[in-house]
C-alpha positions as CSV (number, residue, x, y, z in Angstrom):
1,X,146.3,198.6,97.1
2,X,144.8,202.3,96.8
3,X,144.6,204.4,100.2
4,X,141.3,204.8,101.4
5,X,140.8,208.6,102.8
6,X,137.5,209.1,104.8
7,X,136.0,211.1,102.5
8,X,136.4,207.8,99.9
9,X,134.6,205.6,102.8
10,X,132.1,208.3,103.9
11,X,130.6,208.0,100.2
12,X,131.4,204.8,99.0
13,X,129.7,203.2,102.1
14,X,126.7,205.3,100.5
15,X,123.4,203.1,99.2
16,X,122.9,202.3,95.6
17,X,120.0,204.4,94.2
18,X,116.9,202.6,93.9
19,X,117.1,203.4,90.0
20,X,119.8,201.5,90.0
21,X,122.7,204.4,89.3
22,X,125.1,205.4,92.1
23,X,124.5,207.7,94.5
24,X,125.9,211.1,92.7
25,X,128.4,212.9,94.8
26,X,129.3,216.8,93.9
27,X,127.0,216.3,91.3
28,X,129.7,214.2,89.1
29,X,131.0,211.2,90.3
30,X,130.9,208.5,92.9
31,X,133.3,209.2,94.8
32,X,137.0,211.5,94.7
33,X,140.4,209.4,95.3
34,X,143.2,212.1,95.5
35,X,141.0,214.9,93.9
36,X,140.3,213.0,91.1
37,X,136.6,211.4,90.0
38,X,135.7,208.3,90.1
39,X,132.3,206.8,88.4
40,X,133.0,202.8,90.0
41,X,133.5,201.3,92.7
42,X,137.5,200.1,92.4
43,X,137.5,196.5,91.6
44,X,140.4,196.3,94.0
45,X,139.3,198.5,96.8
46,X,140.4,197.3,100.3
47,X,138.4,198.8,103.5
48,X,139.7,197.4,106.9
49,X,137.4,196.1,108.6
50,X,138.0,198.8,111.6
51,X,138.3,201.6,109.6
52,X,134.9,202.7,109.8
53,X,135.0,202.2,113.6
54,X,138.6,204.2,114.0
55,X,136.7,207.0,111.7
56,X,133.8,207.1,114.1
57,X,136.3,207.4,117.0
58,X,137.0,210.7,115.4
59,X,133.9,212.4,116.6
60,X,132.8,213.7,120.2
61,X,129.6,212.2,119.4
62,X,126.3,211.8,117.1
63,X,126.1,215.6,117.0
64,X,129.4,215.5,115.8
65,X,128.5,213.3,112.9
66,X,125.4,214.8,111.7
67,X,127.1,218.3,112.0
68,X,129.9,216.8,109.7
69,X,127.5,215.1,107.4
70,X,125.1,218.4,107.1
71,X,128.0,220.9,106.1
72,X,129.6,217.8,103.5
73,X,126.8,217.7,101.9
74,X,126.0,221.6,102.2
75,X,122.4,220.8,103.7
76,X,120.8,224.2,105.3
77,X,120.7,223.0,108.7
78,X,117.6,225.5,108.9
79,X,115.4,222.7,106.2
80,X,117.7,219.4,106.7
81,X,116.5,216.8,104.0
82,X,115.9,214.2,106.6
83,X,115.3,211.3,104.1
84,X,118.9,211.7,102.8
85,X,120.5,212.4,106.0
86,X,119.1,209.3,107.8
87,X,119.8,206.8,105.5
88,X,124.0,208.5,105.7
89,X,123.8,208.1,108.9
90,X,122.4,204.8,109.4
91,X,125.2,203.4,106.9
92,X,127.4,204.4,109.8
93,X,125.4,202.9,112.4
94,X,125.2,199.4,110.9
95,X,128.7,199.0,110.2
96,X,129.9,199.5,113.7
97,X,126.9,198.0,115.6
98,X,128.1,194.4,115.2
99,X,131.6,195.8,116.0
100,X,131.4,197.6,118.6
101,X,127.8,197.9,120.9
102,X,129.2,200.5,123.1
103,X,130.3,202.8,120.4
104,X,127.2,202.5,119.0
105,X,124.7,203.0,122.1
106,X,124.9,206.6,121.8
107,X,124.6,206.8,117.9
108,X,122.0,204.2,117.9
109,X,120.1,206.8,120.4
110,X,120.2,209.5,117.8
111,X,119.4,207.2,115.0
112,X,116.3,206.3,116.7
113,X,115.5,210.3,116.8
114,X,116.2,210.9,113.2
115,X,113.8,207.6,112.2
116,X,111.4,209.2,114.7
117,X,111.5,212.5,113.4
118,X,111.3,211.2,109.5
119,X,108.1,209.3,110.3
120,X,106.4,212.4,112.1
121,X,107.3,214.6,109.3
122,X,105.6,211.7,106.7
123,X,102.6,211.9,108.9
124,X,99.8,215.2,108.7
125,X,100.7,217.6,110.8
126,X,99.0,218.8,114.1
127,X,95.8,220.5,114.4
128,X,96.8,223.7,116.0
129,X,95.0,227.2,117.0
130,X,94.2,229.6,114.1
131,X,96.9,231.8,113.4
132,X,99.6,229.7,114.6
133,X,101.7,227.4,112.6
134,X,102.6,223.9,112.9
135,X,105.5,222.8,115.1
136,X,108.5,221.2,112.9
137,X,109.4,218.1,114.0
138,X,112.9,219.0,113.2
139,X,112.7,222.0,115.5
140,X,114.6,220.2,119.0
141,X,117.4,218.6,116.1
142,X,117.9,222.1,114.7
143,X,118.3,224.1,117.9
144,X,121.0,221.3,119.2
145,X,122.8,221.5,116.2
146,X,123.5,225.2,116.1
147,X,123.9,225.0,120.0
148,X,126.7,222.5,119.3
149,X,128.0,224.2,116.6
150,X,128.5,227.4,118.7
151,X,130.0,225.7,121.5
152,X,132.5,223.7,119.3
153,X,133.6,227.2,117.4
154,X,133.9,228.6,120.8
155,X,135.9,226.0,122.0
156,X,138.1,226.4,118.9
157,X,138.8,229.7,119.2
158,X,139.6,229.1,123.1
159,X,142.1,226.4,121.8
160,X,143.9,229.1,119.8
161,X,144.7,231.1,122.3
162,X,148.5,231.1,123.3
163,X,148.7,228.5,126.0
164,X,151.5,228.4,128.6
165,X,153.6,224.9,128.0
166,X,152.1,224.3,124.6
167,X,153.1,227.7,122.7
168,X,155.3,229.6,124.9
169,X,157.3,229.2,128.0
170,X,158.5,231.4,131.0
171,X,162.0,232.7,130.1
172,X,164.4,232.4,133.0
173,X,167.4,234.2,134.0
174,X,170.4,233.5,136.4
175,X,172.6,236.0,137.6
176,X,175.6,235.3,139.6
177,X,174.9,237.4,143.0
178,X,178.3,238.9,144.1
179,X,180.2,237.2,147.2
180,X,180.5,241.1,149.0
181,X,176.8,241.8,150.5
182,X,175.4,245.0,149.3
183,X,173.1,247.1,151.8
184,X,170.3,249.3,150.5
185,X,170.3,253.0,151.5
186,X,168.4,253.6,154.3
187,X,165.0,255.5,153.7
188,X,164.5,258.7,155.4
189,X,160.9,257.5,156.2
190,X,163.3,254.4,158.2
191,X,164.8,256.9,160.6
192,X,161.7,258.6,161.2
193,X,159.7,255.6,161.9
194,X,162.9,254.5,164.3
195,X,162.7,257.8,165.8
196,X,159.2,258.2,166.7
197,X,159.7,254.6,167.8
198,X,162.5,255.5,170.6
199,X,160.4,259.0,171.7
200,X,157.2,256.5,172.3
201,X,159.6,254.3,174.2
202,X,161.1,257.5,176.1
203,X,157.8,258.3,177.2
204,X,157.4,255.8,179.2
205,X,160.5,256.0,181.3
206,X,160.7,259.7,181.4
207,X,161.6,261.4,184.7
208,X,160.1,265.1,185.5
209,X,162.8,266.9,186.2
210,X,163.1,271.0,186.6
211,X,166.6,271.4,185.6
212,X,169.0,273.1,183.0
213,X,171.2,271.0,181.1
214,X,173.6,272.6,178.7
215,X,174.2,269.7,176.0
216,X,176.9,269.3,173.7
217,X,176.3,267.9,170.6
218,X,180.0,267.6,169.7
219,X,180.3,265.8,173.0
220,X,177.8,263.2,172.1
221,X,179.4,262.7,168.7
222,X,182.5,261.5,170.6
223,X,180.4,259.5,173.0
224,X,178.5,257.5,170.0
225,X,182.0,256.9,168.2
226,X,183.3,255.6,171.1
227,X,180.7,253.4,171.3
228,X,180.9,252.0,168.1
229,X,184.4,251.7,168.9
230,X,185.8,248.3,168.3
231,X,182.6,246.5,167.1
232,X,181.4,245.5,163.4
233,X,178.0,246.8,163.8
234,X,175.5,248.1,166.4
235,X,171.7,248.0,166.0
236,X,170.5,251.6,166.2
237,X,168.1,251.6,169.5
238,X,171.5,250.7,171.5
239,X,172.8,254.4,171.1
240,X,170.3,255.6,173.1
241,X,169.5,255.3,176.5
242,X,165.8,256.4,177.1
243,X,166.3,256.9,181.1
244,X,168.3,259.6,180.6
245,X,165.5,262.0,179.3
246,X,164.4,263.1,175.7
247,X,166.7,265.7,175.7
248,X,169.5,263.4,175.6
249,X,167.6,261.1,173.4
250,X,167.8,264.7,170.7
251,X,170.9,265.3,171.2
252,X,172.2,262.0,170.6
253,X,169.8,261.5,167.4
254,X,171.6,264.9,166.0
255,X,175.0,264.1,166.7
256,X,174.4,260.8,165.2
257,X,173.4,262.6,162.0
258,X,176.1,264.9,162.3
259,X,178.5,261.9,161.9
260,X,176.5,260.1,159.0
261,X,177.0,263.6,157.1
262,X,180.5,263.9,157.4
263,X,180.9,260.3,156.2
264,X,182.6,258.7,159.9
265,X,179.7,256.3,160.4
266,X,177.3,254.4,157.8
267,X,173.8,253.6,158.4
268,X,172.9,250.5,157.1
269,X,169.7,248.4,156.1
270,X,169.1,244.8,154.9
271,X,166.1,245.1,153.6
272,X,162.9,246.9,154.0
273,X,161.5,247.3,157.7
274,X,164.9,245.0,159.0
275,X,166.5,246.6,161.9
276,X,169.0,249.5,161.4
277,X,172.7,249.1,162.0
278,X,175.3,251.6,162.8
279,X,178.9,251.2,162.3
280,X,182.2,253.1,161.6
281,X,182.8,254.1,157.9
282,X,186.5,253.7,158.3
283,X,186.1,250.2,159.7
284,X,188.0,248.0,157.7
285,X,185.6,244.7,156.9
């Protein structure tokens, strides 16, 4: 038993010529069975009796067809011989319309447009105004041909497009964190915005006071160690006490950065806008 490719059953399924000689396809033979000619039907040809249905199960629809059967047989879609293409297409239609009736609603709807369309063009055409010509009853077929045409190269094109899940996927890397937690550096910005936070807050409690107060910043370096003293880490608004004026609140700010330059204390950050910890750089952890 010979396989049967569609091609085969597309032009074998073809009606005899009324002359009596087979329909001619590529202007030699009857039909092509693994490239090669053939000028009679195979005595021991099989066709199953759904493979005409499983074909048609191919297309997205008449349009599909016709489109298929206009560019096999390299019919100008612009002049489609409508004799020719009818009686392919109807080949089709019979076959599967005692198969299957709801595969063939929608092709029976265009084959009634096609019949249509061949008697109107068999008929005189329309009187129509001077200077104008006659409308082609092929016209609407034409302009939904070539609208399908463009929307099925479109969709062709969109389906070569690298797709996520079908042609690549998302590469993905694990790394191994380290067990020791690593701070960021503090941001200058940080400190200023910390800063201007605790003078706004200062404001607020400030007392008006006419006296002179000699400050020490090497004293308030000794007071802020000592109050680190002892503990892991302390947030960075709880070295200052805003009651005692903004003088002390400067004074402490600078003898805090006194210390963070020569390297006794370490400010410290988790991440970005977290709170700010202090704590003793020689603070074993």
């Amino acid at each position: 038993m010979n396989p049967v490719t569609p091609d085969l059953m597309l032009q074998a399924d073809a009606a005899p010529d009324p002359t009596g000689m087979p329909v001619v396809v590529d202007q030699v033979a009857l039909a092509r069975l693994y490239g090669e000619p053939l000028f009679a039907m195979p005595t021991d040809l099989y066709i199953p009796p759904d493979a005409l249905e499983v074909f048609l199960e191919a297309f997205e629809g008449p349009l599909d067809l016709l489109l298929y059967l206009i560019r096999k047989q390299n019919f100008n879609i612009l002049d489609i011989p409508m004799a020719g293409l009818t009686r392919q297409y109807l080949v089709y239609v019979d076959e599967i319309r005692s198969r299957n009736l709801e595969l063939a609603a929608e092709y029976l709807l265009m084959a009634a447009m096609l019949i249509e369309i061949k008697s109107r063009m068999l008929l005189p055409p329309r009187k129509v105004a001077e200077g104008q010509e006659p409308e082609d009853p092929r016209a609407e077929l034409v302009r939904r041909l070539l609208e399908y045409e463009q929307m099925k190269l479109a969709a062709h094109k969109l389906n070569e497009v690298p797709q996520f899940g079908r042609d690549f996927l998302k590469a993905q890397v694990y790394i191994e964190q380290s067990l020791q937690p690593r701070f960021p550096d503090v941001d200058m910005a940080d400190l200023q915005e910390a800063w201007r936070d605790i003078l706004k807050r200062a404001r607020l409690v400030q007392h008006h006071k006419i006296t002179r107060e000699e400050l020490s910043v090497r004293e308030h370096m000794g007071m802020v160690l000592k109050a680190l003293q002892g503990r892991r880490f302390v947030q960075f608004e709880e070295l200052f006490d805003p009651a005692k004026g903004t003088g002390v609140l400067v004074v402490t700010f600078i003898a805090l950065l006194e210390l963070a330059k020569e390297t006794l204390v370490e400010i410290t950050q988790a991440e970005a806008f977290a709170p700010i910890y202090v704590r003793l750089a020689f603070t074993s952890t």
